[in-house]
C-alpha positions as CSV (number, residue, x, y, z in Angstrom):
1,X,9.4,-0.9,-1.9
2,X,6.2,1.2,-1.0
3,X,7.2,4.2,-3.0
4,X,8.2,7.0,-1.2
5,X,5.4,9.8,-0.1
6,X,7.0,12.6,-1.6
7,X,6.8,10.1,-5.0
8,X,3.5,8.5,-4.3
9,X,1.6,11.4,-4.6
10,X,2.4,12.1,-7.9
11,X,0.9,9.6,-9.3
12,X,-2.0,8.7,-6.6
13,X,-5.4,9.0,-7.8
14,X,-7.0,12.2,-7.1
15,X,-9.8,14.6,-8.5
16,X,-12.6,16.5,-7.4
17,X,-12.7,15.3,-3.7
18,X,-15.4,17.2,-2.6
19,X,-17.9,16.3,-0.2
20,X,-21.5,17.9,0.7
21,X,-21.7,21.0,3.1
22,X,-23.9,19.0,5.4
23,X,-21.3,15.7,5.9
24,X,-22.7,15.4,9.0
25,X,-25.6,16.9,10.7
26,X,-25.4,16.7,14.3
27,X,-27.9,18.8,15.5
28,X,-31.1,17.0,16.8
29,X,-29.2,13.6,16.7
30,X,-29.5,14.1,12.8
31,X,-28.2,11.5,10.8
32,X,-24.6,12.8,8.8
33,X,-24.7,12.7,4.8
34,X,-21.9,12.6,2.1
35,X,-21.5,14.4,-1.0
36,X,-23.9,11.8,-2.5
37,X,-26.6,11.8,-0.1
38,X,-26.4,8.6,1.3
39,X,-26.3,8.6,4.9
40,X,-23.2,7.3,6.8
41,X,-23.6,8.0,10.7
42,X,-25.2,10.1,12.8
43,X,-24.2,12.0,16.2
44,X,-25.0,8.8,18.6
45,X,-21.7,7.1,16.6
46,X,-20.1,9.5,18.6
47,X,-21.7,9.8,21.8
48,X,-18.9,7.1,23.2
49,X,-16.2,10.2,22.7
50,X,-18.1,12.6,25.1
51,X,-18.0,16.3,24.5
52,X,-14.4,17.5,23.7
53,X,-15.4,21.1,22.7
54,X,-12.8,23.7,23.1
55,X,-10.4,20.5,22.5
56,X,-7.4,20.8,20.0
57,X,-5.6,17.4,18.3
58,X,-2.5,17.8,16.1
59,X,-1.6,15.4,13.1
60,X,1.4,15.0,11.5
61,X,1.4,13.1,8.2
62,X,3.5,13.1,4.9
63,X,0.5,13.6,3.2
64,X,-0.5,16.8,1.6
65,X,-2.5,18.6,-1.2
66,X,-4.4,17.6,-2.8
67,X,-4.3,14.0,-1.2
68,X,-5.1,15.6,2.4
69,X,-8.8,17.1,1.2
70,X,-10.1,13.1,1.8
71,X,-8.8,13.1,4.9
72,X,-9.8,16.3,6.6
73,X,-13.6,15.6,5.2
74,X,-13.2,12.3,7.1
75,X,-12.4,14.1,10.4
76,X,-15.5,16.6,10.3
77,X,-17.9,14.2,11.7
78,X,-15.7,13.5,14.6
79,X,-15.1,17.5,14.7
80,X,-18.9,18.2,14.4
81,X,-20.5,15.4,16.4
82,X,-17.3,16.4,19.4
83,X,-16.9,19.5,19.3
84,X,-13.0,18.9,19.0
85,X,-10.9,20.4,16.4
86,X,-8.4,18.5,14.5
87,X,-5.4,20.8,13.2
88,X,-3.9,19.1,10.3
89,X,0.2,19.9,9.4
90,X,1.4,17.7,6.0
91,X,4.7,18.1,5.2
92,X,6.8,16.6,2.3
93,X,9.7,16.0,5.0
94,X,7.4,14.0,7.1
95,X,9.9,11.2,7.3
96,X,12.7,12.9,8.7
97,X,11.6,15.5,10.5
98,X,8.5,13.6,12.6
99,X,12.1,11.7,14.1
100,X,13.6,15.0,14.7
101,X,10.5,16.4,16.9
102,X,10.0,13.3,18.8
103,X,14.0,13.4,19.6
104,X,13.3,16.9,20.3
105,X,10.6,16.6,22.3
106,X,8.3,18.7,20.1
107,X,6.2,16.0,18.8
108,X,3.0,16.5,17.0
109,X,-0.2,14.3,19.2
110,X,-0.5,12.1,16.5
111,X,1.6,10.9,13.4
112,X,-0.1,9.1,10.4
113,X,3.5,6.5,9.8
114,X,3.9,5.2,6.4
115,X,6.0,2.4,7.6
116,X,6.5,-0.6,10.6
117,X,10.3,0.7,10.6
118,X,9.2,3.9,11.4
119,X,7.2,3.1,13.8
120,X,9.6,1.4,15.8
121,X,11.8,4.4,15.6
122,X,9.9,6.4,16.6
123,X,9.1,4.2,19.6
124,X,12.3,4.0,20.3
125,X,12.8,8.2,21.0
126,X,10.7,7.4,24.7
127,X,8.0,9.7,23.4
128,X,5.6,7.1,21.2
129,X,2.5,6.4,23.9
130,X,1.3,2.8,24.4
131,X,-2.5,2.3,21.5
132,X,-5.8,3.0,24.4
133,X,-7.5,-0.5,25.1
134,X,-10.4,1.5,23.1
135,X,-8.2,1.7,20.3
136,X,-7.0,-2.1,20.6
137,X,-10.5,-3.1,20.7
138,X,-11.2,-1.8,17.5
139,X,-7.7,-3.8,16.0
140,X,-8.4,-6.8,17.4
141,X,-12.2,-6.7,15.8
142,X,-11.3,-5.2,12.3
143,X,-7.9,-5.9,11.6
144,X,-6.1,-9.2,11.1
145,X,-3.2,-10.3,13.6
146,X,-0.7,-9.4,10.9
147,X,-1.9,-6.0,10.9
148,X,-1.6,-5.5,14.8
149,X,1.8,-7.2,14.5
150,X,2.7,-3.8,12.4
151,X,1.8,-1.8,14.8
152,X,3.8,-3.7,18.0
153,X,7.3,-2.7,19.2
154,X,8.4,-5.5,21.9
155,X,5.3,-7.1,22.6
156,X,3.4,-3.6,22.8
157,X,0.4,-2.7,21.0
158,X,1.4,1.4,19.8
159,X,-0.2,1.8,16.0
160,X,-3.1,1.3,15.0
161,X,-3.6,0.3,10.4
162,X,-5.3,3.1,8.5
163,X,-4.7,2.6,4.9
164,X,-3.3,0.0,3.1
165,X,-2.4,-0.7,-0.7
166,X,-1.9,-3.9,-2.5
167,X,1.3,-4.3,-4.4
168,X,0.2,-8.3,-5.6
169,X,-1.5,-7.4,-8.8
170,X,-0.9,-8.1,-12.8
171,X,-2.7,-5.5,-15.1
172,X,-3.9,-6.8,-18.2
173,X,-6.5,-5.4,-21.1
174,X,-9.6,-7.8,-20.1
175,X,-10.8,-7.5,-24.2
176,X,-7.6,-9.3,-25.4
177,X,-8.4,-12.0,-22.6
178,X,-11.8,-12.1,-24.1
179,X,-11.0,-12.0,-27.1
180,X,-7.9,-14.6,-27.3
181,X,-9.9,-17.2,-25.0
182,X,-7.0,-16.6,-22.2
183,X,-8.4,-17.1,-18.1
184,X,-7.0,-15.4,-15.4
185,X,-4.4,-17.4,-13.9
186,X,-5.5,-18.8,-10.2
187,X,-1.8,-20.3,-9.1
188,X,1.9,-19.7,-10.7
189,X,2.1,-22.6,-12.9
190,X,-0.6,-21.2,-14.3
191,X,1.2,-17.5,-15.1
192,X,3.8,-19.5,-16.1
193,X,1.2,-21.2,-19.2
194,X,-0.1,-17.9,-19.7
195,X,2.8,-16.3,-20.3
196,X,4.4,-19.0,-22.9
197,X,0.7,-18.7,-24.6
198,X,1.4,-15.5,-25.3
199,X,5.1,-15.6,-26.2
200,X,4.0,-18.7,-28.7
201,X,2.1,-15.9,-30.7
202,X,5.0,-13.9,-31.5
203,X,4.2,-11.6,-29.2
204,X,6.1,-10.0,-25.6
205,X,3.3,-11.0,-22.8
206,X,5.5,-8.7,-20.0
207,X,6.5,-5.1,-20.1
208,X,8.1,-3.0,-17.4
209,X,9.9,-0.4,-16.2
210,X,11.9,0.5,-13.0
211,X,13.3,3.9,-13.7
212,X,12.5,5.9,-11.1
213,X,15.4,8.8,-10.7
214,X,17.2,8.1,-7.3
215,X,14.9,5.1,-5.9
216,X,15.5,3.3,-9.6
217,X,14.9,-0.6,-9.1
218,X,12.3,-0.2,-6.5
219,X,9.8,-2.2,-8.4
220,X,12.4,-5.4,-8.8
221,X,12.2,-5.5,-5.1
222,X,8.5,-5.6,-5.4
223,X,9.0,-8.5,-7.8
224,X,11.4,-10.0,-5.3
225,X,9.1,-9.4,-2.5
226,X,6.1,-11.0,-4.0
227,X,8.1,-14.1,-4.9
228,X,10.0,-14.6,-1.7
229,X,6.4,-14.6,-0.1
230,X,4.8,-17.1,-2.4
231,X,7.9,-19.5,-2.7
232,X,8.9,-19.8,0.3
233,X,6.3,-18.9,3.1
234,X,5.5,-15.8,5.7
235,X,7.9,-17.0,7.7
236,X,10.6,-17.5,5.9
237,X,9.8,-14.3,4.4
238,X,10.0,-12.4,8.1
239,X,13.4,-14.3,8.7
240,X,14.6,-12.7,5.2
241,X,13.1,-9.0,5.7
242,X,14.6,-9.2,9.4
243,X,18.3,-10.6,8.6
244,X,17.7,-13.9,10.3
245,X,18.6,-15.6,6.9
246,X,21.2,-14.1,4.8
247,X,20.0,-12.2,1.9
248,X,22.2,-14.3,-0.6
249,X,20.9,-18.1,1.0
250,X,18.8,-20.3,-0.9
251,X,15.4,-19.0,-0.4
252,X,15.8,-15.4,-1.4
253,X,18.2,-16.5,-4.6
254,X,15.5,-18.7,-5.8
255,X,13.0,-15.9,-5.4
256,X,14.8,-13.8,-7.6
257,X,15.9,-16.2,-10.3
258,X,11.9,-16.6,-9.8
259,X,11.3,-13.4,-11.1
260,X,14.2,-13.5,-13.9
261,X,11.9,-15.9,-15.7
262,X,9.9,-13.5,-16.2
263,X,12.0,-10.2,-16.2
264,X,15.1,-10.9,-17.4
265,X,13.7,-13.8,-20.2
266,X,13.9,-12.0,-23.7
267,X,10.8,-13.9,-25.1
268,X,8.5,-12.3,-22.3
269,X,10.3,-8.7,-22.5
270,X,10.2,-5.7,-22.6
271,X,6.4,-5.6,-24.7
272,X,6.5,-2.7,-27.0
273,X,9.7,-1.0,-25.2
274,X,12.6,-2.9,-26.2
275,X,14.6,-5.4,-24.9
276,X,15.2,-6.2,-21.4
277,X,17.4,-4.0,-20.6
278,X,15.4,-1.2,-21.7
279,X,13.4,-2.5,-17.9
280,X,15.8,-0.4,-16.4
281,X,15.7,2.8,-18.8
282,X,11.7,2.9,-18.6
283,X,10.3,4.7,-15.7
284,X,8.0,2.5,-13.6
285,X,5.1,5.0,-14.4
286,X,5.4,4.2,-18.1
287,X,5.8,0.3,-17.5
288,X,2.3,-0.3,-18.5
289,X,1.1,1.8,-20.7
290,X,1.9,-0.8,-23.9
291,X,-0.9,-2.9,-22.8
292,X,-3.2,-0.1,-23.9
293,X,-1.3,0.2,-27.9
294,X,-1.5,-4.4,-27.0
295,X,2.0,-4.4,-27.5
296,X,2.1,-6.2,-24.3
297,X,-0.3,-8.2,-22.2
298,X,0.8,-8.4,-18.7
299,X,2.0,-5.5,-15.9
300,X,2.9,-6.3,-12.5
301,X,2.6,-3.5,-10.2
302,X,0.4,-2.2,-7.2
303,X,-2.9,-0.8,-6.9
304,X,-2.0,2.7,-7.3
305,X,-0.7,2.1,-10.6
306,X,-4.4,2.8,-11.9
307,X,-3.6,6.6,-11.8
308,X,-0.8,6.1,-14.2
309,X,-3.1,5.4,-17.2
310,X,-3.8,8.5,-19.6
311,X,-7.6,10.2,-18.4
312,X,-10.1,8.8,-19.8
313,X,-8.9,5.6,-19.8
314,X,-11.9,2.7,-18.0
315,X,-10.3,0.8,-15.5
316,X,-12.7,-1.9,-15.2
317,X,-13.3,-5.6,-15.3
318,X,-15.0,-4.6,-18.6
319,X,-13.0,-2.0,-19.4
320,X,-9.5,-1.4,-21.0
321,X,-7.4,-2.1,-18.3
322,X,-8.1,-4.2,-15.4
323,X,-5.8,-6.5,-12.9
324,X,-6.0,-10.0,-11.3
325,X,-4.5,-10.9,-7.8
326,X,-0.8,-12.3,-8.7
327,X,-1.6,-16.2,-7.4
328,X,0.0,-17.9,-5.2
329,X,1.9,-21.8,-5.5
330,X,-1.3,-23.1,-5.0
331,X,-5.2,-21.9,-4.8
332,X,-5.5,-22.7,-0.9
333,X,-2.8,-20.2,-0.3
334,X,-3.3,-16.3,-0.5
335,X,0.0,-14.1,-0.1
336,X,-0.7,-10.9,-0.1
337,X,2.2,-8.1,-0.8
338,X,1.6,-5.0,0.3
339,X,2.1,-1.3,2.5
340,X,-0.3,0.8,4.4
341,X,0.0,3.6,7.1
342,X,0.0,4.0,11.0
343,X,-1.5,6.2,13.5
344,X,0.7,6.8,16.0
345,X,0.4,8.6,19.4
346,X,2.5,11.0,21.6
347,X,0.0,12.5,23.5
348,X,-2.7,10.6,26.4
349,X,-5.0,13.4,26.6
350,X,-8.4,12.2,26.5
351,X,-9.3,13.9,23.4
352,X,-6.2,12.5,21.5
353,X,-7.1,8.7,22.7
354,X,-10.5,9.7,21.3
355,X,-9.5,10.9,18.3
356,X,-6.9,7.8,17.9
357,X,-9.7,5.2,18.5
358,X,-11.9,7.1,15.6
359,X,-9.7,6.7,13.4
360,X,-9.1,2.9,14.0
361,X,-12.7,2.5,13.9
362,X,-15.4,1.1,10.7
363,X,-17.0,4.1,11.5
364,X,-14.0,6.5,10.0
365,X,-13.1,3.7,7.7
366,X,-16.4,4.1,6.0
367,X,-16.2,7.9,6.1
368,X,-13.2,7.9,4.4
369,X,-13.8,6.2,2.1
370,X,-17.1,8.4,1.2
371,X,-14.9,11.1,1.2
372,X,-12.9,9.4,-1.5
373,X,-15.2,9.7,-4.6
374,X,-12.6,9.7,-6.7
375,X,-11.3,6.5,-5.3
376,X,-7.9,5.7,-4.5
377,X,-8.1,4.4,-0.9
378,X,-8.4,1.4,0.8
379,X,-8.2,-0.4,3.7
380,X,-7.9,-3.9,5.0
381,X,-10.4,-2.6,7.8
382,X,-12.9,-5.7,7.5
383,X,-15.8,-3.0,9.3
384,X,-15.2,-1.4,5.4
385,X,-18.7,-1.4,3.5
386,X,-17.5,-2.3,-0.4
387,X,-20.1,-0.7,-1.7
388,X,-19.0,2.6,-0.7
389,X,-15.4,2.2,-2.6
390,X,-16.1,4.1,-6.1
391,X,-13.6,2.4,-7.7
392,X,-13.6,-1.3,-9.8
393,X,-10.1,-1.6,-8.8
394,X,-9.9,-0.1,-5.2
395,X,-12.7,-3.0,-4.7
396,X,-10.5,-5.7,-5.8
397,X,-7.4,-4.6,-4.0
398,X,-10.3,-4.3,-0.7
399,X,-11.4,-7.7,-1.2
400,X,-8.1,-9.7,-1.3
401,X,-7.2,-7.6,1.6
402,X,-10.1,-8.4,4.0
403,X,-9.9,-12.2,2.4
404,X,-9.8,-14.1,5.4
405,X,-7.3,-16.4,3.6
406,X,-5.2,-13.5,2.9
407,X,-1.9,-13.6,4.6
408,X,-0.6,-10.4,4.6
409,X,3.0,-9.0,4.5
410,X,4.5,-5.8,4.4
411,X,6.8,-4.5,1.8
412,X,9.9,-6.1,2.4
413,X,12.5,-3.7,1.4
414,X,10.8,-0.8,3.9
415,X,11.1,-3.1,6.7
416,X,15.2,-3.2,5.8
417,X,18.0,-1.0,6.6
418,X,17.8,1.7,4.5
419,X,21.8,1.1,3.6
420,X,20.0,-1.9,2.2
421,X,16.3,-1.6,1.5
422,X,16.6,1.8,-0.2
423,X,20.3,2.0,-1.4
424,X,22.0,-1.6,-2.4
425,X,18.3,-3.4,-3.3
426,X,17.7,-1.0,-5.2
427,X,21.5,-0.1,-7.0
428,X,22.0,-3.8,-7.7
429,X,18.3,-4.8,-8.5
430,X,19.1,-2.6,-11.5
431,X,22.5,-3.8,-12.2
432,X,20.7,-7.2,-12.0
433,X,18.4,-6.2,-14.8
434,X,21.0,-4.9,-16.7
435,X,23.3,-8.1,-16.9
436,X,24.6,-8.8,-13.4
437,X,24.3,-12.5,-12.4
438,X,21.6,-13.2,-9.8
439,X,24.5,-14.4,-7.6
440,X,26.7,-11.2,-7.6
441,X,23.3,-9.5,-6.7
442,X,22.1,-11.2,-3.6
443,X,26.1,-11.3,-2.6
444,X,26.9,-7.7,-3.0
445,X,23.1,-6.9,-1.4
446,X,24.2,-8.9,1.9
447,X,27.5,-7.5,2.1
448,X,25.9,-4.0,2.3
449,X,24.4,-5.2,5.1
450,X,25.0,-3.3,8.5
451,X,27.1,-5.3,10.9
């Protein structure tokens, strides 16, 4: 499960976003500069969009303080170089009430969408307008085909990728590896070693948590997720996410009794918080944290989990926290769980089409991410420059994304019905941890399937 927006930004990273007065200079032709001083762009980036002054664009987003600030900075040098003005409306009930103004036919121009199910929703109301070939351009030259798959409702192109996150990453405490002689795993077998290395020492190589007040067991669905898509294939996966395989036939049930040789195996859990069922009474945000005190070695959660360790804290390759890319079966294949966001249109005024193609552009990609200082952001957007991501781990999570080996899928449990993705997946995930058999899991989990 990508966890939900009003959750997310709680613990997304965040801190003094601030960019430089003079983010762009357009006067003159004069080149555009962020906070830092390096220069990004100039006005002839922009010459393409014509002169939309006087011009208003709405967006809609889930969104809001203080995660918007990046986002409004990386709309100035459209605003500046345009003349345009972007008016910017987050709201914490994003979710539900974007559907309920499209049904209405009060929608907002444009709608950042936090997930493909959404999307498709929202296509579905009759008011969601078909992506500008200027805006397709830009996805088939930046993004991979299984982003633009995302973004297509019945064979037509509608959203174009903004951000994304990586869910397919173990933390760890690189000085222990150091220090123990351990190597970053580079295929499952190998995690499997690792983690019986460890055990042999006496000591719990896993810890996790799950708690997470009414979504509790979202991150077993992760686990899941990440499992189903190395075991068993992307395709097999999209037949699982989609119904096309029952949730309880062989390929999901061996993904999770995958991840119960980890999770639910009492000589890997629950490092420095118990046993394993204490997965289920630890909240996902403190899952971690005993790799810092080494009562445990090994994490698995997403990119974002970076923000949960106390300030001060170096997340580094050097430092006292890093991750590694969770491998696949083998070192030729690269699965890569994950979630990421959508602009989507309801408007074909020129300005909006404009505004929609800057956004699915390297140029904002690179803006954004300037306007990000404080890190926290990424994109699979291969027109991203690296070296302008401030962060050790928003680079990783940036360069297993844009791997061109990287086969990318979309958090599985998002994709569902929510009767199943965010209410039985979730229930009996946790009943799973707690005891349930792996069988009365995936059996209960399709029966709560709609008809």
């Amino acid at each position: 499960m990508t966890a939900p927006r009003t959750r997310r930004a709680a613990f997304a990273i965040s801190g003094s976003l601030l960019l430089a007065a003079g983010l762009v200079a357009c006067g003159g032709g004069s080149g555009s500069k962020t906070g830092s001083g390096n220069p990004t762009s100039n006005c002839a980036d922009y010459s393409k969009y014509g002169s939309l002054k006087g011009k208003k664009v709405t967006i809609y987003t889930g969104i809001v303080t203080p995660e918007d600030k990046p986002h409004k900075d990386s709309y100035k040098p459209f605003e500046d170089c345009t003349g345009a003005t972007i008016n910017y409306e987050g709201d914490k009930s994003f979710e539900a009430q974007v559907l309920v103004r499209a049904q209405a036919g009060n929608p907002p121009d444009l709608a950042i969408v936090p997930q493909p199910g959404l999307v498709k929703q929202l296509v579905a109301t009759g008011k969601a307008k078909p992506a500008p070939p200027e805006t397709v351009a830009n996805v088939d030259k930046f993004w991979s085909k299984d982003w633009k798959a995302y973004g297509t409702v019945n064979g037509t192109f509608y959203a174009a990728p903004l951000g994304a996150s990586l869910k397919s990453l173990v933390w760890y405490s690189p000085k222990e590896f150091k220090d123990k002689g351990y190597t970053v795993p580079t295929t499952l077998d190998e995690l499997k070693t690792l983690s019986d290395k460890i055990a042999a020492t006496g000591k719990k190589p896993w810890c996790a948590g799950i708690a997470s007040g009414d979504a509790t067991g979202w991150p077993v669905t992760d686990w899941m997720e990440d499992f189903m898509l190395r075991l068993s294939g992307p395709d097999e996966y999209d037949k699982w996410v989609n119904h096309k395989i029952a949730f309880n036939s062989p390929e999901p049930t061996a993904a999770l009794d995958a991840v119960g040789q980890y999770l639910k195996n009492p000589k890997y859990v629950n490092g420095g918080l118990g046993n394993v069922k204490s997965i289920a009474s630890t909240t996902f945000q403190d899952g971690g944290l005993p790799i810092l005190e080494g009562n445990c070695s090994l994490h698995r959660q997403a990119s974002f989990y970076a923000a949960n360790f106390p300030k001060g804290t170096n997340v580094a390759e050097d430092g006292d926290v890093f991750a590694f890319y969770l491998p696949g079966k083998d070192t030729t294949s690269k699965p890569a769980l994950g979630g990421g966001e959508f602009i989507l249109a309801f408007s074909s005024r020129p300005e909006v089409k404009a505004f929609q193609t800057y956004l699915s552009s390297d140029t904002w990609a690179n803006n954004k991410a300037a306007a990000s200082p404080a890190g926290g952001w990424v994109s699979a957007n291969t027109g991203l420059d690296a070296n302008k991501l401030s962060s050790p781990i928003d680079k990783l999570a940036q360069s297993v994304l844009a791997d061109p080996k990287a086969v990318f899928r979309f958090d599985g449990s998002d994709q569902m019905p929510a009767a199943v993705g965010s209410d039985s997946f979730w229930k009996q995930a946790t009943n799973w941890i707690t005891g349930q058999s792996t069988k009365d899991t995936v059996d209960k989990i399709e029966a709560s399937w709609p008809k």
